[in-house]
DSSP file (Angstrom, degrees, kcal/mol; ACC not computed):
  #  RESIDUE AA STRUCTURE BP1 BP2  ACC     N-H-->O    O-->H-N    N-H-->O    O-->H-N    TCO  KAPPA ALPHA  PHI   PSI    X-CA   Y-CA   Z-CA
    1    1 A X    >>        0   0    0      0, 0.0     4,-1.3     0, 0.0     3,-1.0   0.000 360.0 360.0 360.0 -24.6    0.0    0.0    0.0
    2    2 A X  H 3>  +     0   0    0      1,-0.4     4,-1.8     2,-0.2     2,-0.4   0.897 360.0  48.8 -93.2 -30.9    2.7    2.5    0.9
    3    3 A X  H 34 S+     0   0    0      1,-0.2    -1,-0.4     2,-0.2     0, 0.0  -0.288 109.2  52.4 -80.3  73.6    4.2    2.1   -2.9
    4    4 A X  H <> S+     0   0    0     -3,-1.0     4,-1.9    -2,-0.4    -2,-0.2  -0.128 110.4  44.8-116.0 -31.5    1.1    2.5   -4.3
    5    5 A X  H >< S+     0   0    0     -4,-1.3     3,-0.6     1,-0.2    -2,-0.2   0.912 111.0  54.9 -79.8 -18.5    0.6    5.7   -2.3
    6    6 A X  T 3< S+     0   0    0     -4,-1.8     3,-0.5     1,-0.3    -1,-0.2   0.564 105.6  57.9 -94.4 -17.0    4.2    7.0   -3.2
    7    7 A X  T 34 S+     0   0    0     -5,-0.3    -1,-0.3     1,-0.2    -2,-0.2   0.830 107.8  36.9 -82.7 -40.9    3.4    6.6   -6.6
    8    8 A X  S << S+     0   0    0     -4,-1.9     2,-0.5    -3,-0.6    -1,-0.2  -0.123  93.0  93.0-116.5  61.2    0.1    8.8   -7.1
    9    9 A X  S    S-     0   0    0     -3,-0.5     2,-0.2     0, 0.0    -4,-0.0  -0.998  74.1-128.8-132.1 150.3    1.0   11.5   -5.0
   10   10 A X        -     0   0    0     -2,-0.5     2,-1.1     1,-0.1    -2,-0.1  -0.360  22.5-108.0 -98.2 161.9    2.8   14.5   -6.7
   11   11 A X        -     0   0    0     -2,-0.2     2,-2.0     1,-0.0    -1,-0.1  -0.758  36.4-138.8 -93.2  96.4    5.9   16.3   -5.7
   12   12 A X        -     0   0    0     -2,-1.1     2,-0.1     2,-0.0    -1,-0.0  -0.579  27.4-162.7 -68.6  69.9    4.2   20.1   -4.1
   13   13 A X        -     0   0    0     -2,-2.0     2,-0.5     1,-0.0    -3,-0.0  -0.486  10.6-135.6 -62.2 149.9    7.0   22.4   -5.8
   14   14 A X        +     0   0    0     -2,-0.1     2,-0.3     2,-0.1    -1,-0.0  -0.767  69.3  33.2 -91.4 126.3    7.1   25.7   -4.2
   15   15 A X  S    S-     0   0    0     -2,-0.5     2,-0.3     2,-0.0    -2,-0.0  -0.815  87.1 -70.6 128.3 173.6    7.4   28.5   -6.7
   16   16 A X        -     0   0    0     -2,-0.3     2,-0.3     4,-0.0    -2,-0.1  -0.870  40.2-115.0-120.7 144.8    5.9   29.2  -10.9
   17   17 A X    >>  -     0   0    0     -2,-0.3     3,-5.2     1,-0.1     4,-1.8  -0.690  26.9-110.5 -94.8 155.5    6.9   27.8  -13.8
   18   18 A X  H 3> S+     0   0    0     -2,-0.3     4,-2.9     1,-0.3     5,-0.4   0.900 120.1  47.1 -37.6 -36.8    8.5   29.7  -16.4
   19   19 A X  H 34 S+     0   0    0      2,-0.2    -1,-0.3     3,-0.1     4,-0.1   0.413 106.5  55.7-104.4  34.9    5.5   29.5  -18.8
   20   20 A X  H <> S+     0   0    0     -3,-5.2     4,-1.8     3,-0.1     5,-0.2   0.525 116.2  46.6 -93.7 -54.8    2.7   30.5  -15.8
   21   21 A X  H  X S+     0   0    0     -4,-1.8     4,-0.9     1,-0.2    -2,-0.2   0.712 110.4  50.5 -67.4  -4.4    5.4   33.7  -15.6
   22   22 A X  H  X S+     0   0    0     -4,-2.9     4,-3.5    -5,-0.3     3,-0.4   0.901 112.1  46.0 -69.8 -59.6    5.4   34.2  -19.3
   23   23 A X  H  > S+     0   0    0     -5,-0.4     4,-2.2     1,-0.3     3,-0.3   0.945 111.4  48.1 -48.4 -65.1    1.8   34.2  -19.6
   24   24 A X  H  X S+     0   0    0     -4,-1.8     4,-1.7     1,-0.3     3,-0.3   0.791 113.0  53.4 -46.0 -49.1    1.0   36.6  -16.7
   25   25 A X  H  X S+     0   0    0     -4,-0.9     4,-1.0    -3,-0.4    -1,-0.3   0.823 107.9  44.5 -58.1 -52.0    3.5   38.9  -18.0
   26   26 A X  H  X S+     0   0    0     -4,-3.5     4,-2.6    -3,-0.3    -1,-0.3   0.842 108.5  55.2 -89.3 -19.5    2.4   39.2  -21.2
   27   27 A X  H  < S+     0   0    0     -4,-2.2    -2,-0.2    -5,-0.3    -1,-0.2   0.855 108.7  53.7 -52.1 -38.7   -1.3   39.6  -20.0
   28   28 A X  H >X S+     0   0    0     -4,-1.7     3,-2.7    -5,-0.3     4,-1.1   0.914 113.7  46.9 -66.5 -80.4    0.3   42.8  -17.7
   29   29 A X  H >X S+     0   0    0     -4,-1.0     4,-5.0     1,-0.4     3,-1.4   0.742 107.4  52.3  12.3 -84.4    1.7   44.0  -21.2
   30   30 A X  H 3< S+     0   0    0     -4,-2.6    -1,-0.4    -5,-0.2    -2,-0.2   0.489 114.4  39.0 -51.7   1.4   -1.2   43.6  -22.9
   31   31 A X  H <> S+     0   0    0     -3,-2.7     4,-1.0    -4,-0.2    -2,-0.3   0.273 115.3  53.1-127.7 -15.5   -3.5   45.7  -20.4
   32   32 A X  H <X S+     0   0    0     -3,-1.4     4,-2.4    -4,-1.1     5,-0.5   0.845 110.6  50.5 -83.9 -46.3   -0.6   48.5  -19.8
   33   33 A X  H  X S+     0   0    0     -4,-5.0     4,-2.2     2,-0.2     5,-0.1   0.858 111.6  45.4 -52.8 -21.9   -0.6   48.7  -23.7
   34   34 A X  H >> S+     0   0    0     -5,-0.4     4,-1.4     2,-0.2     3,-0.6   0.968 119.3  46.2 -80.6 -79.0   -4.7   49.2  -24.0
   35   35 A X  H 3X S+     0   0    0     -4,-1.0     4,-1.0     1,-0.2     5,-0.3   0.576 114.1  40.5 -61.3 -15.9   -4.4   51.7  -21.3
   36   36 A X  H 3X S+     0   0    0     -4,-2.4     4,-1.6     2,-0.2    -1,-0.2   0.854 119.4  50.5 -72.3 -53.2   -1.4   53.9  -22.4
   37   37 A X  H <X S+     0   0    0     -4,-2.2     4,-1.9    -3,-0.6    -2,-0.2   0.999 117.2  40.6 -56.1 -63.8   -3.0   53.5  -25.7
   38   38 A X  H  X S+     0   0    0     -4,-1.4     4,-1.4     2,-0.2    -2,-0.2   0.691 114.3  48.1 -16.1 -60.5   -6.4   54.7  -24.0
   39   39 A X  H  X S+     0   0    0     -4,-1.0     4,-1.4     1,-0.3     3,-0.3   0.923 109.9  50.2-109.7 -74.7   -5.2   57.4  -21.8
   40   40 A X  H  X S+     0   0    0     -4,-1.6     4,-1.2    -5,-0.3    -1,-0.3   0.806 110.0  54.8 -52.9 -15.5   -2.9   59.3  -24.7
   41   41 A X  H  X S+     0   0    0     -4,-1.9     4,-4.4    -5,-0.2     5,-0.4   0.891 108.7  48.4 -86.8 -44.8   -6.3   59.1  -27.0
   42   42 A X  H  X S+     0   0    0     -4,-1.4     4,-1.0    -3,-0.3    -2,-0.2   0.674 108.9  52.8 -72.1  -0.8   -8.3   61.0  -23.8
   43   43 A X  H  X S+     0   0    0     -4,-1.4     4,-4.1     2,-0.1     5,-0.2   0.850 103.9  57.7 -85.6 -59.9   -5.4   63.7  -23.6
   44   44 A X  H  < S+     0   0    0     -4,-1.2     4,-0.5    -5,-0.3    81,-0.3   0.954 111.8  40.1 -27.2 -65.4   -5.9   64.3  -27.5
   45   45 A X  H >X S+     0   0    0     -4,-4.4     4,-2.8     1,-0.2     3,-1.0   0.986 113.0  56.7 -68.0 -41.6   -9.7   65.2  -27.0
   46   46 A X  H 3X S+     0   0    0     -4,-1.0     4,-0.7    -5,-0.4    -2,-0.2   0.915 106.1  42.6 -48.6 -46.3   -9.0   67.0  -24.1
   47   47 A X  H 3< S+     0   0    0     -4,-4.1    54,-0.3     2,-0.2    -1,-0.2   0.095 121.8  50.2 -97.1  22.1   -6.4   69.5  -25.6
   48   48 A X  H <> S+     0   0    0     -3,-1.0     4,-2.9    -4,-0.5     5,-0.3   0.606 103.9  52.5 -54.8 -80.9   -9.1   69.6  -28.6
   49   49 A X  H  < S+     0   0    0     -4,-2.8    -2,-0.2    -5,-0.3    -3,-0.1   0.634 114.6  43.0 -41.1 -28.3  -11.8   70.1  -26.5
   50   50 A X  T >X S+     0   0    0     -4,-0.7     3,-7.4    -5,-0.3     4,-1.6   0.836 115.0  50.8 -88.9 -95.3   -9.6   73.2  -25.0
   51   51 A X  H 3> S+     0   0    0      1,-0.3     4,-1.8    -4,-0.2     5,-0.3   0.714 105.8  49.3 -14.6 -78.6   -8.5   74.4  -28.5
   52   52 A X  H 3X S+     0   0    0     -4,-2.9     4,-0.5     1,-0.2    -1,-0.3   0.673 117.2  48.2 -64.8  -1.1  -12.1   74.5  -30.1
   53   53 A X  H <> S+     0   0    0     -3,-7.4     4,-0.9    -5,-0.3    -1,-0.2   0.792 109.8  56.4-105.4 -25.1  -13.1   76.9  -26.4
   54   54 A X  H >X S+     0   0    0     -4,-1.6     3,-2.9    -3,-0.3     4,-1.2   0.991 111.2  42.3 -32.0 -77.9   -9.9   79.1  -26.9
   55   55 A X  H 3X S+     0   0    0     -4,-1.8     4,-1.0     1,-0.3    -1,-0.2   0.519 110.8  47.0 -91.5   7.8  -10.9   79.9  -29.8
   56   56 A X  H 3X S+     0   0    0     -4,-0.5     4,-1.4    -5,-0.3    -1,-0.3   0.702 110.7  59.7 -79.6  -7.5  -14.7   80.5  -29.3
   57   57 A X  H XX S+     0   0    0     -3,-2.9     4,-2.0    -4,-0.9     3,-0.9   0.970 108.7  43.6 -75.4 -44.6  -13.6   82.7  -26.2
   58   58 A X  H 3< S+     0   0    0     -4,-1.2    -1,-0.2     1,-0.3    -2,-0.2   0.638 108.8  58.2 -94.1  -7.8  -11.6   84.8  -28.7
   59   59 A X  H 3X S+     0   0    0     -4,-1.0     4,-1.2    -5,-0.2    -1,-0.3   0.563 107.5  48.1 -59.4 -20.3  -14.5   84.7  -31.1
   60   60 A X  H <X S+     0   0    0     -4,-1.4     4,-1.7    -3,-0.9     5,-0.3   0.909 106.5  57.2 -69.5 -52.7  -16.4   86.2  -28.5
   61   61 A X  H  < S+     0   0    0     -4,-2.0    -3,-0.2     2,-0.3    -2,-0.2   0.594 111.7  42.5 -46.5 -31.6  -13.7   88.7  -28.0
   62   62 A X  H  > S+     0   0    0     -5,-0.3     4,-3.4     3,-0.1    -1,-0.2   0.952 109.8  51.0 -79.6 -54.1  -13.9   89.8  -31.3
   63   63 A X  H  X S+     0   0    0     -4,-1.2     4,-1.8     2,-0.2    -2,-0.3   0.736 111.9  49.0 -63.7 -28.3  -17.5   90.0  -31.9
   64   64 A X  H  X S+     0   0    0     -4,-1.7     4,-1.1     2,-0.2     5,-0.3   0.556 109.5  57.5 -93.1  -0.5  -17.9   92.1  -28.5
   65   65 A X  H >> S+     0   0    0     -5,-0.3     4,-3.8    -3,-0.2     3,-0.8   0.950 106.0  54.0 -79.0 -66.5  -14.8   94.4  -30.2
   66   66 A X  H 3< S+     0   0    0     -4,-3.4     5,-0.4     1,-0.3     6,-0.2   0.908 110.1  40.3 -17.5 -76.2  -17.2   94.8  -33.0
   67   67 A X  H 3< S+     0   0    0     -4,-1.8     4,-0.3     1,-0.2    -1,-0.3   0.756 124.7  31.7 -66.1 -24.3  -19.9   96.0  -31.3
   68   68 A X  H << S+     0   0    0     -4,-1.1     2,-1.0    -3,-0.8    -2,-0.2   0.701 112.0  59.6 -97.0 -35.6  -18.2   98.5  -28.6
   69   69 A X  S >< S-     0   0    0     -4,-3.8     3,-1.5    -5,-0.3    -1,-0.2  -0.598 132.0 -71.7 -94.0  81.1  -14.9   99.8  -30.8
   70   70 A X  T 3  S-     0   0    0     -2,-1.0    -1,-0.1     1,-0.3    -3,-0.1   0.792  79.4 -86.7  54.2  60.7  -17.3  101.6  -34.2
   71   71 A X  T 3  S+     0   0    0     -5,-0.4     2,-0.3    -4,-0.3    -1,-0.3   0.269  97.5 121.0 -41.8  83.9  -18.0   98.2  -35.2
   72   72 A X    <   -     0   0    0     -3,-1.5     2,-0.4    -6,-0.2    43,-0.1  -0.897  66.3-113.6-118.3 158.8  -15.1   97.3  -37.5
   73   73 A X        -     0   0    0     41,-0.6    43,-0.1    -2,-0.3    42,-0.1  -0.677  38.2 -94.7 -84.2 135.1  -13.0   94.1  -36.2
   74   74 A X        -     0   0    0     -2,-0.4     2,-0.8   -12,-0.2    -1,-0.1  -0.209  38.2-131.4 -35.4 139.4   -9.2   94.7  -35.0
   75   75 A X        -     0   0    0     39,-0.1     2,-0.8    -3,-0.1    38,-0.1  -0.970  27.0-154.2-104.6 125.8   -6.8   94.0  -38.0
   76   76 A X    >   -     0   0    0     -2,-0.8     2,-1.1    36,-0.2     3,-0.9  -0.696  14.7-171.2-106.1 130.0   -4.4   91.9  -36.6
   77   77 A X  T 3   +     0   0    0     -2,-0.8     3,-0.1     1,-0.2    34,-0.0  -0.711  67.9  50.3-113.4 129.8   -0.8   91.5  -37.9
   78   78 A X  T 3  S-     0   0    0     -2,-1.1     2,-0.5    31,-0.2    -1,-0.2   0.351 104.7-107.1 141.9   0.8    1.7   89.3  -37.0
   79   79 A X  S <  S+     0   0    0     -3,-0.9    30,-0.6     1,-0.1     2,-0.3  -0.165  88.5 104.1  62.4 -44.2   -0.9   86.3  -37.6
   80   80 A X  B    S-A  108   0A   0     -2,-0.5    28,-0.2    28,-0.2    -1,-0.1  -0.750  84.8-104.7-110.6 110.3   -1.2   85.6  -34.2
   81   81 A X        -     0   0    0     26,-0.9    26,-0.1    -2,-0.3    -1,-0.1  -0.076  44.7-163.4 -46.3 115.0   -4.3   86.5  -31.9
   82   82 A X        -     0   0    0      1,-0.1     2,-0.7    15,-0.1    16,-0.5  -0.021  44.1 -75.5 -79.3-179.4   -3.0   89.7  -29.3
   83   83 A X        -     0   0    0     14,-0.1     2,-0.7    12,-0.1    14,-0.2  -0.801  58.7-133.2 -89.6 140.4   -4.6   90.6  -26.4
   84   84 A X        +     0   0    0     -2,-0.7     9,-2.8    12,-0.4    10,-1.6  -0.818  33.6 164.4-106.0 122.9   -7.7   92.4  -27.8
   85   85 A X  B     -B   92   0B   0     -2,-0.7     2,-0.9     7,-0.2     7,-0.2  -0.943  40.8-123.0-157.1 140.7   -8.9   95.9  -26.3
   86   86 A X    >>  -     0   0    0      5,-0.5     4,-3.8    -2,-0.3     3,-2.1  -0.389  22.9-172.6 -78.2  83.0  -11.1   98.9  -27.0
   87   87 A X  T 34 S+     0   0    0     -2,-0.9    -1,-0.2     1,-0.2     5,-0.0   0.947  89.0  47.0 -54.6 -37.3   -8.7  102.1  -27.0
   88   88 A X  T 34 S+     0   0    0      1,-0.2    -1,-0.2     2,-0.1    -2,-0.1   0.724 123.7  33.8 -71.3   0.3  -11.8  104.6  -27.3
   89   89 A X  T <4 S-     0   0    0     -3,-2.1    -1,-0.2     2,-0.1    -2,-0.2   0.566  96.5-134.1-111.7 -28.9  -13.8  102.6  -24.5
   90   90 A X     <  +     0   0    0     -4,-3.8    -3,-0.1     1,-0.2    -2,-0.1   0.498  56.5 146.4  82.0   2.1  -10.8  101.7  -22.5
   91   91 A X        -     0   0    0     -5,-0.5     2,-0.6     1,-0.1    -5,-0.5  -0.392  42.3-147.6 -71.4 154.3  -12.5   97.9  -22.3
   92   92 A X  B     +B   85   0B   0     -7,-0.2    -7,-0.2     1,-0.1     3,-0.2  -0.989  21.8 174.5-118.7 117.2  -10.0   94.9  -22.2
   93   93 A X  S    S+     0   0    0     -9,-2.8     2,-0.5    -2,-0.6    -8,-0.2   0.722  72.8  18.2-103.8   0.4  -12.0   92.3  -24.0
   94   94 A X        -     0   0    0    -10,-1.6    -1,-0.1   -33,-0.1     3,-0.1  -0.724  67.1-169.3-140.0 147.8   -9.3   89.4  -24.1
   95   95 A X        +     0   0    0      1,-0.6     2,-0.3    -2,-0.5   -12,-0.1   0.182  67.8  29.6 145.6 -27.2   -6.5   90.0  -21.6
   96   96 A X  S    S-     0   0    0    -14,-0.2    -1,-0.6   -12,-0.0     2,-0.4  -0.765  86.9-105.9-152.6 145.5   -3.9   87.3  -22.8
   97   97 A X        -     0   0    0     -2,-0.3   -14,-0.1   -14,-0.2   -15,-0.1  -0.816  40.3-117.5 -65.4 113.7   -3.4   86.0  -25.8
   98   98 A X        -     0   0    0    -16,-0.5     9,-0.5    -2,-0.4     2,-0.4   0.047  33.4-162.7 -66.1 177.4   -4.6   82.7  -26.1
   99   99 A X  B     -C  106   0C   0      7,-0.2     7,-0.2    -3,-0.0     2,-0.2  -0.959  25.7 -96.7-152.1 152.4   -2.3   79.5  -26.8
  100  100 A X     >  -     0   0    0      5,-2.1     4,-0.8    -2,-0.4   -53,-0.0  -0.509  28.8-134.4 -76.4 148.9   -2.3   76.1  -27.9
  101  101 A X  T  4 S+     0   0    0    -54,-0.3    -1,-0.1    -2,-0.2   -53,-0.1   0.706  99.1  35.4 -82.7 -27.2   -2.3   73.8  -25.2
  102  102 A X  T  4 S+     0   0    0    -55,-0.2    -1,-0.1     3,-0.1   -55,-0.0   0.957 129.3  28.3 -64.1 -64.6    0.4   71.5  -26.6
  103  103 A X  T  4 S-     0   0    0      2,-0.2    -2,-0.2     1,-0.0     3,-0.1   0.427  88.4-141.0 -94.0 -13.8    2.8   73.9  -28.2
  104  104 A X     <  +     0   0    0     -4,-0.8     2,-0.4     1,-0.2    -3,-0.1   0.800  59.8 125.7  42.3  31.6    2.0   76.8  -26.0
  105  105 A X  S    S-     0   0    0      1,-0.0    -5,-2.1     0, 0.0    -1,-0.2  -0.954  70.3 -90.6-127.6 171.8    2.3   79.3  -29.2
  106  106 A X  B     -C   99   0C   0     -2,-0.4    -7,-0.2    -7,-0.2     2,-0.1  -0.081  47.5 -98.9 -71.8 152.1   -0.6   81.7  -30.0
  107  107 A X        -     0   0    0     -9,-0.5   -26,-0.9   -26,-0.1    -1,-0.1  -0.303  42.1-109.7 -57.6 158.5   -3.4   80.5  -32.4
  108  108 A X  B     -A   80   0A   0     12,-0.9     2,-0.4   -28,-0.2   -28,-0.2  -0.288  23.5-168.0 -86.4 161.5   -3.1   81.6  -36.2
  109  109 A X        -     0   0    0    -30,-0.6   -31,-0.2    10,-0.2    10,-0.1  -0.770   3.4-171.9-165.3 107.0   -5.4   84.0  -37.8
  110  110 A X        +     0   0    0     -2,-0.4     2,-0.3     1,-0.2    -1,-0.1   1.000  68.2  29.3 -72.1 -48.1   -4.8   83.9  -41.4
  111  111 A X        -     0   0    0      7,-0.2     7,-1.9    -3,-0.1    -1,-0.2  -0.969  60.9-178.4-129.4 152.9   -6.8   86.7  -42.4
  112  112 A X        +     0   0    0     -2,-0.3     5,-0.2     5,-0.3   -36,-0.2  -0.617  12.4 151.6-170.7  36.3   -7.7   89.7  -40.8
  113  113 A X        -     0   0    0    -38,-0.1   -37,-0.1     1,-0.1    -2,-0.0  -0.214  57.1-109.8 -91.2 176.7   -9.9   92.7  -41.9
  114  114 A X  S    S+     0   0    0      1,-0.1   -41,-0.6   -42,-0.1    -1,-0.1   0.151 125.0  38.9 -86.4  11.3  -12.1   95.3  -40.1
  115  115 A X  S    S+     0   0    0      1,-0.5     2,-0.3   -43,-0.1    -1,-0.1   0.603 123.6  32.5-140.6  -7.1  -15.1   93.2  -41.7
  116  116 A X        +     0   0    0    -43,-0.1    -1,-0.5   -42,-0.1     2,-0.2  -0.915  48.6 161.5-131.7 179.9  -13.6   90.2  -41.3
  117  117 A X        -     0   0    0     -2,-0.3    18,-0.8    -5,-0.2     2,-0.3  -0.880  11.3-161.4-160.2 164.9  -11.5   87.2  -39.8
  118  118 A X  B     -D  134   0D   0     -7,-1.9    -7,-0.2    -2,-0.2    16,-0.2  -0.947  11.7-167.7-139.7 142.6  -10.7   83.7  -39.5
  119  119 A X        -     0   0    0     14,-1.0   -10,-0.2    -2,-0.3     2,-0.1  -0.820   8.4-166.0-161.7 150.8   -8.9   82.1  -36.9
  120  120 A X        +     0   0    0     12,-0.2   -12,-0.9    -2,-0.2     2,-0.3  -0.233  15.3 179.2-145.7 143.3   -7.6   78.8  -37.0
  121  121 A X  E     -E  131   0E   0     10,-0.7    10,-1.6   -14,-0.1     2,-0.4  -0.910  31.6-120.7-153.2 177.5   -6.0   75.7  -34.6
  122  122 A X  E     -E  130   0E   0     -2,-0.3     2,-0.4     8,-0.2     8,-0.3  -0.720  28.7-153.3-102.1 136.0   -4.8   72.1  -35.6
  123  123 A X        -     0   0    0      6,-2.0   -75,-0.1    -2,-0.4   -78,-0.1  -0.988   8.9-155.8-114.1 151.6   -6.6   69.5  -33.9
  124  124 A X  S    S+     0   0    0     -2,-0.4    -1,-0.1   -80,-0.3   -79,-0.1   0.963  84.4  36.0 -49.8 -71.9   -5.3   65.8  -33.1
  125  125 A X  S    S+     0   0    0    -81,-0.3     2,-0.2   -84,-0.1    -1,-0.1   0.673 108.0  62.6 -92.2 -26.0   -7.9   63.5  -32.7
  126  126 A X  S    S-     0   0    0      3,-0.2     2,-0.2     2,-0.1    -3,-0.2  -0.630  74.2-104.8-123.1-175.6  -10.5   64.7  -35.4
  127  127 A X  S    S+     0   0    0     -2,-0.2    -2,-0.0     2,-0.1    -3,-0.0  -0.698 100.8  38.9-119.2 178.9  -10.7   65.1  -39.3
  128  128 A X  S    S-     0   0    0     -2,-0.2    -2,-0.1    -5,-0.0    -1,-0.0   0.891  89.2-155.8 -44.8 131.1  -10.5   67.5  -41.1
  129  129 A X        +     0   0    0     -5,-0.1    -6,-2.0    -4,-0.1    -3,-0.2   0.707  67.5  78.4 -27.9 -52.4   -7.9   68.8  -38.6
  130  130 A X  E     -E  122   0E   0     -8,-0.3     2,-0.3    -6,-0.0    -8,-0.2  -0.677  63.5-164.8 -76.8 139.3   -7.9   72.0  -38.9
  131  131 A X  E     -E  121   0E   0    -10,-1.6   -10,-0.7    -2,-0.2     2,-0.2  -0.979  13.9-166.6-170.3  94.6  -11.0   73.9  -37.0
  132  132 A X        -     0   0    0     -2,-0.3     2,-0.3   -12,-0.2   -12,-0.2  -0.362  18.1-156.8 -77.5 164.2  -11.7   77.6  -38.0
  133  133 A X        -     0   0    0     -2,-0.2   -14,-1.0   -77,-0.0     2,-0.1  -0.810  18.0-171.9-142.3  98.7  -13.8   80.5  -36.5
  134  134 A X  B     -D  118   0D   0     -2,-0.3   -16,-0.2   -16,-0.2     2,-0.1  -0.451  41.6 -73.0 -86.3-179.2  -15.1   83.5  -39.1
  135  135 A X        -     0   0    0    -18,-0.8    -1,-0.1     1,-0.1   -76,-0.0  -0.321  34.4-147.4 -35.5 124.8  -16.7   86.6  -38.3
  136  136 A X              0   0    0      1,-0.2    -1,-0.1   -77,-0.2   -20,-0.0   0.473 360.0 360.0 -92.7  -4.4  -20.6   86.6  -37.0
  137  137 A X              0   0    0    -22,-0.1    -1,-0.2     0, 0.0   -21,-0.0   0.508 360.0 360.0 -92.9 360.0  -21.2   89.5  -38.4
């Protein structure tokens, strides 16, 4: 009886074998990559999501320039959105220049008249990419 028992009883090693720690490893791998992947996608919309409120805040900024400075729009030169303010009213309707949230330089403004504008950011995550704002008047 006692070989019979030494025969179906198994040897209790302490410890994993290499391929239980391969597997588990490469399951941790596979769940950091989905969430890294994941994570950088929700950063993208976010600093979208920023971009497209820049630049309605400085569409606001324009349109209330309009109406208080003898409604013509600021002509802006350099490309790049200033701080915007009313010298014959004394108002400050934008205070900073706004910025991209990546690159931390000023939004674009391709064109620039007292009866118009556009102005313009890059976006990440959606297509077309590019994500204008004209004049409301």
């Amino acid at each position: 009886m006692k070989k019979l028992h030494k025969i179906f009883t198994f040897n209790k090693s302490k410890g994993f074998t290499l391929l239980e720690m391969l597997i588990v490893l490469g399951i941790i791998a596979t769940l950091i990559a989905i969430a890294s992947i994941s994570y950088s996608t929700a950063q993208k919309k976010s600093r979208d999501s920023r971009r497209k409120s820049d630049l309605k805040i400085v569409q606001n900024a324009l349109e209330q320039y309009y109406s208080v400075c003898g409604y013509s729009y600021p002509v802006i030169g350099g490309g790049i959105v200033p701080t915007i303010g009313c010298l014959s009213s004394g108002a400050v309707l934008l205070p900073t220049a706004a910025v991209d949230p990546r690159t931390i330089t000023p939004y674009l403004v391709p064109t620039s008249t007292a009866s118009q504008y556009q102005i313009c950011a890059t976006l990440e995550s959606e297509s077309p990419s590019d994500y204008c704002l004209t004049n409301q008047q």
